[in-house]
C-alpha positions as CSV (number, residue, x, y, z in Angstrom):
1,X,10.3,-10.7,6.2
2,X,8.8,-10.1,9.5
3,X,5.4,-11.0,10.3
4,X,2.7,-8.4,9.7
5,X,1.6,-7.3,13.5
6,X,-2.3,-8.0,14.7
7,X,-4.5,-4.9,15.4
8,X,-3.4,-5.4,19.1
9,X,0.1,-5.4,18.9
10,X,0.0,-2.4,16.0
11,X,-2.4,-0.2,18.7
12,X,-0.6,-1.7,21.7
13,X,2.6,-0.2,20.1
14,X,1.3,3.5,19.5
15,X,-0.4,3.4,23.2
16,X,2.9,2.7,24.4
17,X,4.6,5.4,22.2
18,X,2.4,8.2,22.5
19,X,0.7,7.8,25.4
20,X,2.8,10.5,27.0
21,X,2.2,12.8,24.4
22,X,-2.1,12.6,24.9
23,X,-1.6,13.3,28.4
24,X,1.0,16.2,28.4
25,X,-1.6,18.2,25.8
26,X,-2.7,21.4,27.2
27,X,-4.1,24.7,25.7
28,X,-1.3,26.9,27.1
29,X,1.6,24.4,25.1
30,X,-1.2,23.4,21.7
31,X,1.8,20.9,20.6
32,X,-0.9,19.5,18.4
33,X,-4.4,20.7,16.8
34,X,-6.3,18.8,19.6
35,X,-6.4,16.7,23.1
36,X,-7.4,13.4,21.5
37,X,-6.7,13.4,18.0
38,X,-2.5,12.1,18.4
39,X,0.0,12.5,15.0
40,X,2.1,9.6,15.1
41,X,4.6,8.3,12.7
42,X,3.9,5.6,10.5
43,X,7.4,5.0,9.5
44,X,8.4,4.9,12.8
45,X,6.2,2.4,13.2
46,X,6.8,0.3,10.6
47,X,11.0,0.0,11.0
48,X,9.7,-1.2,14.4
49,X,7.8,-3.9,13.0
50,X,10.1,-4.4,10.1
51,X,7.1,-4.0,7.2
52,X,6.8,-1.6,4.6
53,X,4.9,1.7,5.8
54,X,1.7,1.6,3.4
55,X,0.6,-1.6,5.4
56,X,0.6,0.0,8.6
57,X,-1.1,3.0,7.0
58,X,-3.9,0.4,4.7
59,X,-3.9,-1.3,8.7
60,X,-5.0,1.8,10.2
61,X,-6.7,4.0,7.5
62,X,-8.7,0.8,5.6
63,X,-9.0,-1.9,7.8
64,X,-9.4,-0.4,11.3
65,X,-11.8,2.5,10.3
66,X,-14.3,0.3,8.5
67,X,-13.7,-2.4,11.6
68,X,-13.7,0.0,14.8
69,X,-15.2,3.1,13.6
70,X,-18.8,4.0,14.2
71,X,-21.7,7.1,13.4
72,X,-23.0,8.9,15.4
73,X,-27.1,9.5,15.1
74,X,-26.6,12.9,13.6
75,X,-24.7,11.0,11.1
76,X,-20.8,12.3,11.6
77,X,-18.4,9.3,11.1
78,X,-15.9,8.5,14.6
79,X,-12.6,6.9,12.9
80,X,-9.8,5.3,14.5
81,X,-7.3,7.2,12.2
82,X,-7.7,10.2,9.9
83,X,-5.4,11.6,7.5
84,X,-5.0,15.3,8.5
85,X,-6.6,16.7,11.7
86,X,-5.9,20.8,11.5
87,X,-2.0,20.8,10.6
88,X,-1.3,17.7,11.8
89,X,-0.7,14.3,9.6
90,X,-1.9,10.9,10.4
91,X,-3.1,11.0,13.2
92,X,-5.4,9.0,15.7
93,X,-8.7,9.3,17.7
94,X,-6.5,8.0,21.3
95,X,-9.5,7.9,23.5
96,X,-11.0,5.4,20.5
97,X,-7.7,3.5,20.5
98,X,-7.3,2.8,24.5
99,X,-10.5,1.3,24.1
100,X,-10.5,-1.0,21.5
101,X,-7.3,-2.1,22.6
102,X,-8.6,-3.2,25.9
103,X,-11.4,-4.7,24.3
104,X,-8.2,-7.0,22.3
105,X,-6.6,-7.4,25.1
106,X,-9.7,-8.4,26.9
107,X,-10.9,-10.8,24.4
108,X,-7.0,-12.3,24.6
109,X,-7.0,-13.0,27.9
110,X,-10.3,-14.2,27.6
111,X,-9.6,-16.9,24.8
112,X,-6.4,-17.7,27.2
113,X,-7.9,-18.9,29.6
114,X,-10.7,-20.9,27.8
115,X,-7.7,-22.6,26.0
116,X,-6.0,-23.4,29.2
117,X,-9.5,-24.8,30.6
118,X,-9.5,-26.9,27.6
119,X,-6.1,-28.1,27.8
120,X,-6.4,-29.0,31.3
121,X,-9.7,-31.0,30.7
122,X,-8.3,-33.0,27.8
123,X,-5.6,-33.6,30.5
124,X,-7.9,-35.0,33.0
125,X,-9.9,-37.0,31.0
126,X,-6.7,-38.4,29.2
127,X,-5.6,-39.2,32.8
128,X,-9.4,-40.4,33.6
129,X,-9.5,-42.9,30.6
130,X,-5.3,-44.3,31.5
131,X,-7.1,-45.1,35.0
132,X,-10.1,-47.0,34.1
133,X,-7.6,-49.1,31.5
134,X,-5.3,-49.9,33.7
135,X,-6.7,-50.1,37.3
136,X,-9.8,-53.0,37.6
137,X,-11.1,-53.1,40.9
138,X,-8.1,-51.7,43.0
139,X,-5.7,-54.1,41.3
140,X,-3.6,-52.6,38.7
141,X,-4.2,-54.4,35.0
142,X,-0.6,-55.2,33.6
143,X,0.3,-55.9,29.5
């Protein structure tokens, strides 16, 4: 069983996918019911990440709503994913998307490079401590 993706690798994969598709939108073609509400295809997604469909949809529809949706102050709800937008099926808010994903991808980077700060200062002060052990006054302190 594969490992159920993170939020940034499940909206990472549908920017990738249907990024194209957001763009091309125009009034003249109207391939979909509007510019930034997206269909995509949650079994699609799911073969990719080799998990049973209703976990991306729970991902998306449960979890991400309550987590990256907001309200607006006349009250209106602004999901991440709805069920049906006009005729089309599951679809999802793309501006919305692109910007929490950069927010994950931010905060990954971020927490990157604080580990690799970390790592390289346990480093030094391993080094730091093997140096005052071993070396007393310019001589070196042999077992």
């Amino acid at each position: 069983m594969a490992k159920i993706p993170t939020d940034e690798r499940l909206l990472a994969e549908i920017y990738k996918r249907y990024e194209r598709a957001f763009g091309e939108f125009s009034d003249e073609t109207k391939t979909r019911s509007t510019k930034i509400w997206v269909p995509i295809d949650i079994d699609v997604l799911a073969k990719r990440f080799r998990c049973d469909p209703d976990l991306v949809f729970g991902r998306l529809y449960y979890h991400m709503n309550a987590k990256y949706g907001s309200h607006t102050g006349d009250g209106d709800s602004v999901n991440v994913f709805s069920l049906r937008i006009g005729g089309d099926r599951h679809c999802v808010n793309f501006p919305l998307l692109a910007s929490v994903l950069a927010d994950l991808q931010e905060d990954k980077s971020r927490f990157r490079v604080s580990t690799r700060m970390a790592a390289l200062s346990l480093i030094v002060s391993a080094a730091s401590i093997l140096i005052a052990i071993f070396w007393k006054g310019g001589a070196v302190m042999l077992p």
